[in-house]
N, C-alpha and C positions, 0 to 999 in steps of 0.2 A: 658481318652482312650475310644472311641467308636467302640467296637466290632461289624461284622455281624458273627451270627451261621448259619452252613447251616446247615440243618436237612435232614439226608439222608436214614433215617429209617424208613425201608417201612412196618413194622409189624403193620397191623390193623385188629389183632386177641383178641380176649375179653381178652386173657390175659393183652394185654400190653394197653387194655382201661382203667384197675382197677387204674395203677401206674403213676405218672409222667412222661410227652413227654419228649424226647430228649433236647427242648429247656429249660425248666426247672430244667433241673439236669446243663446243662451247666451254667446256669446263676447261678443256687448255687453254682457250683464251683468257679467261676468266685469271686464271691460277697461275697464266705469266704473268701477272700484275700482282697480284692479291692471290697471294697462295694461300692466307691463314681465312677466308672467306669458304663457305659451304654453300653447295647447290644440290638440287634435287629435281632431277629430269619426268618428266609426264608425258608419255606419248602421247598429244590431244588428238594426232589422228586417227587414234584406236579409241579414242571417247574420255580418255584418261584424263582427270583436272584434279588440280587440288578438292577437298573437301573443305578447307578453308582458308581464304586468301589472306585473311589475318597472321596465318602460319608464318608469312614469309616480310621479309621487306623489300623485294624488288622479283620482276619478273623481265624475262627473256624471252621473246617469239620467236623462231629461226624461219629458213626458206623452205619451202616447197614446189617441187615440179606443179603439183594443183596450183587452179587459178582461186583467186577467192571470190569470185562467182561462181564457183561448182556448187552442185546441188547436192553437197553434203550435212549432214545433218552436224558433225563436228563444228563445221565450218558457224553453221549459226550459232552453236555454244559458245566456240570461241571469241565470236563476236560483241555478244553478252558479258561474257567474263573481262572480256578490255574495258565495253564500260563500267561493270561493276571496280574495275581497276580503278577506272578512272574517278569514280565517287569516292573511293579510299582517298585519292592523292596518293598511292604508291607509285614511285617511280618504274618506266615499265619501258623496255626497249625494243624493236622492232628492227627485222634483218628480210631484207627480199620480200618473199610472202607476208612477213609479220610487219614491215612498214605499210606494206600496201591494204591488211589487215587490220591495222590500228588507223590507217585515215579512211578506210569506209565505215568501222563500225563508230565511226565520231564524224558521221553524217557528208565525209567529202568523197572521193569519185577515183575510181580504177579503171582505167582503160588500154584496150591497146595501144600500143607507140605508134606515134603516126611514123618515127624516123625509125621502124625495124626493132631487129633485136638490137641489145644492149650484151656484151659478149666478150670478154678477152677482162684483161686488165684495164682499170675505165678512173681517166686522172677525173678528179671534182676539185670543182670552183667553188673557195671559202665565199658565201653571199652576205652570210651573218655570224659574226664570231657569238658560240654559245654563251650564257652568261656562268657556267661553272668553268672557264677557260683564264684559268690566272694567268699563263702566259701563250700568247698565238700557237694556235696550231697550223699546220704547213698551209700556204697559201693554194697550195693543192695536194691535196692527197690521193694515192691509189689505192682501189681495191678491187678483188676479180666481182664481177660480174655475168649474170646469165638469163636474161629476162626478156620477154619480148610483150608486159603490160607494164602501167607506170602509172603516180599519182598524178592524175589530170586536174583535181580540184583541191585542194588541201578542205582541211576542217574547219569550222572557225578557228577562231588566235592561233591557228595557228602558223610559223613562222619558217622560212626558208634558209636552213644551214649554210645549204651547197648543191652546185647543178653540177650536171656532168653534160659533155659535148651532146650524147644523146637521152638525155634523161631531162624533165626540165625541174623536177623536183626532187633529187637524187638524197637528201635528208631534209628532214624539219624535226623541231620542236614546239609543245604547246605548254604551256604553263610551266611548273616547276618541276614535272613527273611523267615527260613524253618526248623519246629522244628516238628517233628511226635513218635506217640507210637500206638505200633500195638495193645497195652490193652486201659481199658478202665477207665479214674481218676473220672469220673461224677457218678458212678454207687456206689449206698449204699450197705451195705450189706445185707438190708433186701430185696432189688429188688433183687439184686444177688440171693440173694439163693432161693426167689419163680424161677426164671428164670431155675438157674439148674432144679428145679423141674418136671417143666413146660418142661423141653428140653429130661427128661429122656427118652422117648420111643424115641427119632430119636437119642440120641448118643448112650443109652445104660447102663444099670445098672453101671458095676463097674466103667466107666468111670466115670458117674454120681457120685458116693458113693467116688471117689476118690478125687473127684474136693469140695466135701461136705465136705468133710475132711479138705481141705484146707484151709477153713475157721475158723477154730482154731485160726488161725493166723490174725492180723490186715493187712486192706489195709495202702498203705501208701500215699491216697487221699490230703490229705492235704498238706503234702511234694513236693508234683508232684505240687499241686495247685500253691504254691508259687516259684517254678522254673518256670511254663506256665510265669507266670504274669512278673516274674524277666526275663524271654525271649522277651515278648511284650515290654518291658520299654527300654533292651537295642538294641531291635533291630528297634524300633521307636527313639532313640538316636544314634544309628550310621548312619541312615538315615539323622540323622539333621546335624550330623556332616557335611556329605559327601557335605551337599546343601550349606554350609556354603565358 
C-alpha cells in the first residue's frame, strides 16, 4: 500500500517547531501497524499536491488550526482534489480539518459547535459498526481532540460511525472509500499535553485544567490505527472486486 499525506497544518509558531510535523506522527501511526507500507507527505498548505493521484492507492488528510472556510486558495484545491478522489474510488481518510474537508467538498456543511470547543481526550459512541470491522471495535473509543467547528450536515450516503458527548458527528463513512474522525489518532500524549498548555490563554483556564484532566485516561491510538489500515485494505479490495 502506498499512501499520500496531505499536510494541512499551518502552525509555524516555535511551539510546534520544538515537536514532530504532521507528516511524521502520520507515518508513525501508519507504521505501527503496517510497517512494510510506504507514504509520501505533500505539504498542501504550501500548494503542494500530487501531480498524479493514480500514483498512489490511498490518501490521508491531517488537522489544521485553519478553518475550512478560510479564504485560502489551497483550501479550494484541496477541495477539488477529494472530489477528484472520490471519482477514482480511492480510498481517502480524513483527521480534524481533513474530516470536516471531505464532508464540505461532497456538498455537506461545517459549522461552529453550538456546545463549545471540543478539547481534552473525547470518549465516542460506536452509532454504526464500519462494514470492513470483522470483529467489534471498542464500544467507545478515545482520542485527543481540539476543535471548536464540526460536521453539522453530513454528505449524501453518507453514514454516522460514532458521536462524541460534544460532537454530533465525531466519524462517518460514505461508500467503500470514505472514512473520517473529527479527533486526532497521530497525536502522542506528550505533544497533547504541551499543546493544551501552550493553548491555555486563548481557550482558558478551566477548560484547559479540564481537558488536563482527561488525560488520566489512555488514548486509544493504536486501536483507531488498526481499523485506518483494516479500512485501506478492504476498501483497496472492494475496488478490485468491482474491476474484476
Amino acid at each position: 500500500m502506498h499512501l499520500a499525506i496531505f499536510i494541512t497544518n499551518t502552525d509555524a509558531s516555535n511551539f510546534a517547531s520544538k515537536w514532530p510535523g504532521d507528516g511524521k506522527k502520520f507515518n508513525e501511526l501508519v507504521h505501527s501497524v503496517r510497517s512494510e507500507w510506504t507514504t509520501e507527505v505533500f505539504q498542501v498548505k504550501d500548494n503542494m499536491f500530487p501531480k498524479n493521484l493514480l500514483d498512489f492507492d490511498g490518501f490521508i488528510i491531517g488537522g489544521s488550526p485553519a478553518s475550512v472556510h478560510n479564504d485560502f486558495p489551497w483550501i479550494d484545491t484541496l477541495l477539488e482534489i477529494i472530489r477528484d478522489i472520490q471519482t477514482l474510488g480511492k480510498p481517502i481518510f480524513g483527521a480534524c480539518f481533513g474530516h470536516q474537508a471531505i464532508a464540505l467538498a461532497l456538498d455537506g456543511e461545517v459549522n461552529k459547535n453550538p456546545l463549545g470547543w471540543g478539547h481534552g481526550l473525547i470518549k465516542n459512541e460506536i452509532v454504526n459498526q464500519p462494514p470492513w470491522a470483522e470483529k467489534k471495535i471498542l464500544e467507545d473509543f478515545s482520542l485527543y481532540a481540539s476543535h471548536s467547528e464540526q460536521v453539522t450536515r453530513l454528505p449524501e450516503n453518507a453514514i454516522i460511525v460514532a458521536k462524541a458527548r460534544n460532537c454530533f458527528v465525531s466519524s462517518f463513512i460514505i461508500g467503500t472509500n470514505i472514512f473520517t474522525t473529527q479527533h486526532h489518532p497521530e497525536m502522542s500524549t506528550e505533544f497533547f499535553k504541551a499543546l493544551l498548555k501552550e493553548m491555555r490563554d486563548y481557550i482558558g483556564f478551566s477548560e484547559t485544567e479540564k481537558a488536563l484532566d482527561s488525560l488520566k485516561r489512555k488514548p486509544d491510538n493504536r486501536t483507531f490505527a488498526e481499523e485506518l489500515a483494516s479500512f485501506f485494505e478492504w476498501s483497496q479490495h472492494q475496488s478490485l472486486g468491482n474491476n474484476t
